[in-house]
C-alpha positions in Angstrom: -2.7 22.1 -4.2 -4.4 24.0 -7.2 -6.2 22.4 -9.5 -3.7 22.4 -12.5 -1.5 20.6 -10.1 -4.2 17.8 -9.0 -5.3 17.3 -12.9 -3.8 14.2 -13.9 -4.2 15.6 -17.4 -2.0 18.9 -16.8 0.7 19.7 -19.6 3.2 20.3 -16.6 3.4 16.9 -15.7 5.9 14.3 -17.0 5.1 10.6 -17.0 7.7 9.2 -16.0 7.3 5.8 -15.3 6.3 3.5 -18.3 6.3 0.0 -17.1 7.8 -1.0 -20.2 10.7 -0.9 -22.2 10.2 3.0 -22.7 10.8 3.3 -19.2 13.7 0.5 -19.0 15.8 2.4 -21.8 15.4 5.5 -20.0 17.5 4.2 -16.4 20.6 3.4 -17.9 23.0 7.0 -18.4 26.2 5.0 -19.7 28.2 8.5 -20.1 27.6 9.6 -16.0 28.8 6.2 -14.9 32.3 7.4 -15.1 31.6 10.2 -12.2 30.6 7.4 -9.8 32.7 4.8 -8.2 31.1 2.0 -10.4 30.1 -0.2 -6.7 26.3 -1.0 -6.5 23.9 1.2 -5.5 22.9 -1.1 -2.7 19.1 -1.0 -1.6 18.1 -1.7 2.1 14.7 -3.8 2.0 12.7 -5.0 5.4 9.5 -6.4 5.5 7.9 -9.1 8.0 8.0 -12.4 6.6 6.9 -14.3 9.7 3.9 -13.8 11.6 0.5 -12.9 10.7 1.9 -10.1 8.2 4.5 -12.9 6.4 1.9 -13.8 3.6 2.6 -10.2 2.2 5.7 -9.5 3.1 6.8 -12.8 0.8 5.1 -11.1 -2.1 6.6 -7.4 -1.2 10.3 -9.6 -1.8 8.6 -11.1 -5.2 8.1 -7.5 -6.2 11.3 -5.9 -5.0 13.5 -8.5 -6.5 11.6 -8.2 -9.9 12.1 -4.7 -10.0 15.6 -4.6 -9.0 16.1 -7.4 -12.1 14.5 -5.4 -14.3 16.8 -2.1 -13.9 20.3 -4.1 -14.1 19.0 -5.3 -17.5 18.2 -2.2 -18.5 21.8 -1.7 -17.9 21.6 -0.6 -14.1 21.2 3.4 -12.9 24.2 6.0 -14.0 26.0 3.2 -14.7 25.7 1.4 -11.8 23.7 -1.9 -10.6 21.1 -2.4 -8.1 21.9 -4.6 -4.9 19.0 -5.3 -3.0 19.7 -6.4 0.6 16.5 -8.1 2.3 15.6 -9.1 6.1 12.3 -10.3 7.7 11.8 -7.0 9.8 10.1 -9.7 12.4 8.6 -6.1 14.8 9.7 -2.8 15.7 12.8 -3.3 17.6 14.3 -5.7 15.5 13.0 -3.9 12.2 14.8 -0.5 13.9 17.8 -2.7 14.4 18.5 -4.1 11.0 17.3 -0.9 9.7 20.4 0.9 11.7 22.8 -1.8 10.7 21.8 -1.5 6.7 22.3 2.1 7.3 25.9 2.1 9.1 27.4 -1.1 8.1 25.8 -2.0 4.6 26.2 1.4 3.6 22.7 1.6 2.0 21.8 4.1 -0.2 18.1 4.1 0.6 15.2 2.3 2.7 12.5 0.7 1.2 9.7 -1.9 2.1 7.8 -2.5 5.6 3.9 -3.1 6.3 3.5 -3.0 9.6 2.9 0.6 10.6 4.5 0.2 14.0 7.9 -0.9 12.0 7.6 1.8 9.5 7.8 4.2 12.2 10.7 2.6 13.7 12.4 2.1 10.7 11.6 6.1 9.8 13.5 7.7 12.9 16.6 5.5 12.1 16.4 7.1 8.8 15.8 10.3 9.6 18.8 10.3 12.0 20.8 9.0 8.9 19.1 10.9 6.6 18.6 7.9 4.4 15.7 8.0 2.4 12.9 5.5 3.7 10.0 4.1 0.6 7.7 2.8 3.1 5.5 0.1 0.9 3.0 -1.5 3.5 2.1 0.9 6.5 -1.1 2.4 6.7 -1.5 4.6 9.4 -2.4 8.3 8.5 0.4 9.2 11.9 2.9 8.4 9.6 1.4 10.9 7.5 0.6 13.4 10.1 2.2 13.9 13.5 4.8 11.6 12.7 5.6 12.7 9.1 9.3 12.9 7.9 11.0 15.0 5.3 13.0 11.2 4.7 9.9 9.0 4.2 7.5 8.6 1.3 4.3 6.3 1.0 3.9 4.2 -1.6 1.0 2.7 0.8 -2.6 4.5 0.8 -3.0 5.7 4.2 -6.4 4.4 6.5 -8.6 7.6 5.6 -7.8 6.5 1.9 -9.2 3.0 2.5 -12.0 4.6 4.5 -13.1 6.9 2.0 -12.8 4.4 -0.8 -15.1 1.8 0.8 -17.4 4.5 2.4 -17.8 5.7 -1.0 -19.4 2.1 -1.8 -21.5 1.8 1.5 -23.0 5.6 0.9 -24.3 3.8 -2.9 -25.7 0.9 -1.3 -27.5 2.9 1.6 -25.4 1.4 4.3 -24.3 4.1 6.4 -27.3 6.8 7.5 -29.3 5.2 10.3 -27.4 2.0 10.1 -26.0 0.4 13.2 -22.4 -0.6 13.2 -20.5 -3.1 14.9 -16.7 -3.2 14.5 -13.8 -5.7 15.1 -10.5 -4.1 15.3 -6.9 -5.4 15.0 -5.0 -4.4 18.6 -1.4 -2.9 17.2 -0.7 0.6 16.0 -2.5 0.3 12.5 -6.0 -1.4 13.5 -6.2 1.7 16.6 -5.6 3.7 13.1 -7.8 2.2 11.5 -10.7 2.4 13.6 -10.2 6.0 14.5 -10.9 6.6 10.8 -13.7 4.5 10.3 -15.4 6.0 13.5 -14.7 9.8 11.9 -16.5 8.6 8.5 -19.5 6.9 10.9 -19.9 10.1 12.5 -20.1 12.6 10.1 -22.4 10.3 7.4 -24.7 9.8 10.3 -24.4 5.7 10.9 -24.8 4.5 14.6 -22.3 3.2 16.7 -22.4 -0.2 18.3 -19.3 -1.5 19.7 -16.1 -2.3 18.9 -14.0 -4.9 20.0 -10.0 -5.1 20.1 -8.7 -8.7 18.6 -5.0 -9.9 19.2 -3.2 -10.0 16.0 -2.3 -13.5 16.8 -5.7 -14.5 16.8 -6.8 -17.7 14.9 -10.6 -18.3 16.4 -13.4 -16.1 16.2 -16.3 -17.7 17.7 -17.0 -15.1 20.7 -16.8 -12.7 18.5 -19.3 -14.4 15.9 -21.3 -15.3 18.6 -21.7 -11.6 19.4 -22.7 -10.9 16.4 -25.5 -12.8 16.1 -26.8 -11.5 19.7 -26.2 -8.2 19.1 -27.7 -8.0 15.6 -26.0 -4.7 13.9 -26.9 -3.4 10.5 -23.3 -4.0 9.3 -20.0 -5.3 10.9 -17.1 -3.6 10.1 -13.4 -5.4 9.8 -10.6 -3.8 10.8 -8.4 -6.3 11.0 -5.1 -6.9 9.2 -3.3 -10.2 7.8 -4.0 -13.5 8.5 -6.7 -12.2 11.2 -8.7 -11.1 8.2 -8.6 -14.3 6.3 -9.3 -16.2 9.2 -12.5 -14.1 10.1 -13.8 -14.0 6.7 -14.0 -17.3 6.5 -15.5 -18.2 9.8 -18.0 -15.7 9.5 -19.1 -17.5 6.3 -18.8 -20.7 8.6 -21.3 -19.7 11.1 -23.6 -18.3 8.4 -24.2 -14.9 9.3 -26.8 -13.5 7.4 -25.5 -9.6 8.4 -23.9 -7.3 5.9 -20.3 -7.5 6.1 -17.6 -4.8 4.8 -14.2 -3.7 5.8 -11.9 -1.0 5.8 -8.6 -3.0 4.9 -8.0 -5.8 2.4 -5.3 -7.4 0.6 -5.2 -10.1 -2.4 -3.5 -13.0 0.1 -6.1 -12.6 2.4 -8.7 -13.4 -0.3 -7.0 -16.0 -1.8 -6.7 -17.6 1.1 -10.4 -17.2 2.6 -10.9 -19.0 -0.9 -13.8 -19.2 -3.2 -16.5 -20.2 -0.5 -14.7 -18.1 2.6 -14.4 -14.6 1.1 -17.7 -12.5 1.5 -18.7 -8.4 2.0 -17.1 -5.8 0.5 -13.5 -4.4 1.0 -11.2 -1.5 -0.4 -7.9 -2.4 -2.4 -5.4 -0.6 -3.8 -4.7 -2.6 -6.5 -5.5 -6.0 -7.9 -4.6 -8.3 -11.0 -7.9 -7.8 -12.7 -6.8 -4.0 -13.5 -7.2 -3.1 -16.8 -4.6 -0.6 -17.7 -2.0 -2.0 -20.1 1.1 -1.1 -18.0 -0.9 -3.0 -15.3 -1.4 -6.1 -17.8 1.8 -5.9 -18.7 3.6 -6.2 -15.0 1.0 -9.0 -14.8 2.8 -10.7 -17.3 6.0 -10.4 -16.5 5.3 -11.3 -12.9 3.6 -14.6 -13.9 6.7 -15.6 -16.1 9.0 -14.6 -13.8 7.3 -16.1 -10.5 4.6 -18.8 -11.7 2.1 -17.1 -10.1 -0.5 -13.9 -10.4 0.7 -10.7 -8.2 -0.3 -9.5 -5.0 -1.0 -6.0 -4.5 2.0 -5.5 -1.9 4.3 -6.9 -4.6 3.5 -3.8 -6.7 4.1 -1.4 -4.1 7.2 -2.5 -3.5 8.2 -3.0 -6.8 7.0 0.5 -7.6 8.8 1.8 -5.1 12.5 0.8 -6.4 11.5 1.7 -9.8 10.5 4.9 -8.9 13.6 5.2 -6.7 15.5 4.4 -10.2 14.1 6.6 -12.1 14.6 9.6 -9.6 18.3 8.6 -9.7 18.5 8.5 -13.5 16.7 11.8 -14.0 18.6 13.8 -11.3 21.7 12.1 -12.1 22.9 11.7 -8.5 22.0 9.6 -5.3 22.0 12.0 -3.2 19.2 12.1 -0.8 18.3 15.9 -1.0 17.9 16.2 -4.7 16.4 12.7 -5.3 13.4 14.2 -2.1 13.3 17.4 -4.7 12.4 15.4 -7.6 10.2 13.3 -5.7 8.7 16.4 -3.8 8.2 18.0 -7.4 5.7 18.6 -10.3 6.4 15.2 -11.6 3.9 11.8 -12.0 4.5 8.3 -12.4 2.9 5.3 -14.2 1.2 3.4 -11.2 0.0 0.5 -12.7 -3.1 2.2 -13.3 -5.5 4.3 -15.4 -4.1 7.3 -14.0 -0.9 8.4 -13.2 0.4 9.0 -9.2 2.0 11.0 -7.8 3.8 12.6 -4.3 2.3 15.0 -2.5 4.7 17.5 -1.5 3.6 18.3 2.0 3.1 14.6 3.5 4.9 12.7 0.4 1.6 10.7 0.4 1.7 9.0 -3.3 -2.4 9.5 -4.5 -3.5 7.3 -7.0 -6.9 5.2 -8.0 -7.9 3.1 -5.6 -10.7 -0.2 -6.4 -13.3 -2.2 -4.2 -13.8 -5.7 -4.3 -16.4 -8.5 -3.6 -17.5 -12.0 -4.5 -18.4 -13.0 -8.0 -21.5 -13.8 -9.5 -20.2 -15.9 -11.7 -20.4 -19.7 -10.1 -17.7 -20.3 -12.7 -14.8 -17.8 -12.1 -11.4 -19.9 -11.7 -9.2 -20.6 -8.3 -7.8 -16.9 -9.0 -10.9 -14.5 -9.8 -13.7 -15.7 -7.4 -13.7 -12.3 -7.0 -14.1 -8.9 -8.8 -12.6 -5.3 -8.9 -14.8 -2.8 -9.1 -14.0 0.5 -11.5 -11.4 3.4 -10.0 -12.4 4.9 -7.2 -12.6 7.9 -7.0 -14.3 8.3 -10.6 -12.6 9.3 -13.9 -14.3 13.3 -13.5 -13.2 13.2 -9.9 -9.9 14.4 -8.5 -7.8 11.7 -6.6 -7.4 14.2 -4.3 -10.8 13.6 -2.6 -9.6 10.0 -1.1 -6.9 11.4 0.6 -6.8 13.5 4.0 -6.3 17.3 3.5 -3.5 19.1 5.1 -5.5 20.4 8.0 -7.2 17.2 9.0 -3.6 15.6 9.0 -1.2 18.3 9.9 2.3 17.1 8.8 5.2 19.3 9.6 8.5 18.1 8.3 11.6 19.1 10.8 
């Protein structure tokens, strides 16, 4: 990509999603709606919302829902409303099931949702043999991106070499990485062995020592051995990369046993630090996105969240939200469903309002969305509410930087599209 096209500054860009009003105004085309057939344009949404993953996938529904709310008030998309049809995923055979039956029966018009990266993959080939188009809104591994890239998907999600780089950043500031041994604690599906394989890359080539890692089952509740292990093997820094409940369950029993060892991940999400809680959560972690950002589109969608649901968002709820918006807006501006010119738009010179100081956008050679990614870590303050025992660091990467430097580069993560 040239440089022009990685400013988020450049003239040829168009900001096309508001967050507001603005934006709202801009879905509804009353005068097209008399070339379509006036039925919904129905949206096909899986996530898990059981199992060690159903924490998030309840807030990827909040987020969906609100979105799809939002554009029928605004009067719907060329005229027509959005009808969002949801089921719990559960894993990768059933999530490929429902997946083919939204697509044959239900007659969706798009894809959207997931987190586990296993599911997202699964859900991807049934797409791709429909040539449906698939926002995937959870899934992290960089395969999805790579070797197992399709012209049909997008990633609202930041892929594992994003999270990586984004903490890494943080470690290399705090002089945690040259020199420093590392022990690791992995989850054991398709995005922890993901995971890992990045965070090993990043230990390698910024000179930090190995020390072991150790595979967890995702259903996993007790940690002792592994705490245990820790205290006899005595690393420089333990590692998490562990996913869902796994991670606020070892956060807060590593606090339990008192482990006086640096601790840091390379994966975190808002439930899992709400529900370490004030005295569980500890270390420092990558996010993509949390409530205490202050852009004003994000403040906004904070508001409107809270009124509409009672409670503060969670980072998956604004990926998937984002993800239906952004669907509605690619819809409105190229006047048509149709899957090949809506992946044109999408594939194209064109940027979004992320919810962020900077705009996002798709890359066009692994539809990877880049956008500003944030750390977070306990507060000092023995005072912060229930909510904000914790605090977001500024964008990552830095305002002078391009976002491109998070994100893998075409020849570490060769995607060809068939």
């Amino acid at each position: 990509m040239t440089d022009e096209k990685n400013s988020a500054s450049s003239p040829r860009r168009r900001l096309l999603l508001q967050g507001s009003a603005a934006f709202a105004a801009g879905l509804a085309v009353p005068g097209f709606a008399r070339a379509q057939d006036g039925g919904p344009i129905r949206i096909g949404h899986l996530t898990p919302r059981t199992g060690f993953l159903g924490p998030m996938g309840e807030y990827a529904v909040l987020g969906a829902t609100m979105a799809v709310e939002e554009v029928n008030a605004a009067g719907g998309v060329l005229g027509r409303k959005f009808e969002l049809l949801t089921e719990d995923s559960v894993n990768p055979q059933t999530a490929s099931t429902k997946a083919q039956r939204m697509v044959e029966r239900d007659k969706v018009d798009a894809l959207v949702g997931e987190i586990s990266s296993a599911s997202g993959l699964a859900i991807a080939q049934v797409a791709a043999r429909a040539k449906t188009l698939f926002l995937q809104t959870g899934c992290n591994s960089d395969e999805l991106r790579g070797k197992n890239c399709s012209r049909y998907m997008f990633h609202l999600e930041a892929c594992n070499t994003m999270y990586v780089r984004t903490i890494g950043q943080a470690l290399l500031r705090d002089g945690m990485v040259k020199g420093k041994r590392w022990m690791a604690f992995t989850a054991d599906y398709a995005f922890g062995h993901d995971l890992f394989k990045q965070t090993k890359k990043f230990m390698d080539e910024n000179g930090a020592v190995f020390v072991s890692n150790d595979m967890l089952p995702t259903d996993a509740t007790e940690f002792s051995a592994s705490l245990l292990k820790i205290r006899q093997q005595k690393p420089d820094l333990v590692m998490s990369n562990l996913a869902g409940n796994q991670t606020t369950n070892f956060t807060k029993q590593y606090n339990e046993f008192n482990i006086d060892i640096p601790f840091a991940g390379a994966d975190m999400n808002m439930t899992s630090i709400w529900g370490a809680g004030k005295n569980g959560f500890s270390g420092v972690w990558p996010i993509i996105w949390t409530h205490q950002v202050q852009a004003p589109s994000a403040k906004e969608f904070v508001a409107r969240f809270q009124k509409r649901w009672k409670k503060l968002p969670e980072n998956q709820a604004v990926n998937d939200y984002l993800a239906i918006k952004i669907l509605a807006e690619a819809m409105a501006r190229t006047k048509s469903v149709e899957v090949d010119k809506i992946i044109a738009f999408l594939e194209g010179d064109n940027s979004f309002d992320v919810l962020r100081g900077r705009p996002g956008y798709f890359r066009p050679w692994d539809h990877q969305m880049v956008y500003e990614m944030y750390t977070v870590q306990p507060s000092e303050d023995k005072n912060a509410g229930k909510d904000d025992f914790m605090v977001t660091s500024k964008p990552v990467p830095a305002a002078d930087q391009s976002l491109e430097v998070l994100a893998p580069t075409q020849e570490e993560n060769m995607c060809k599209f068939a």
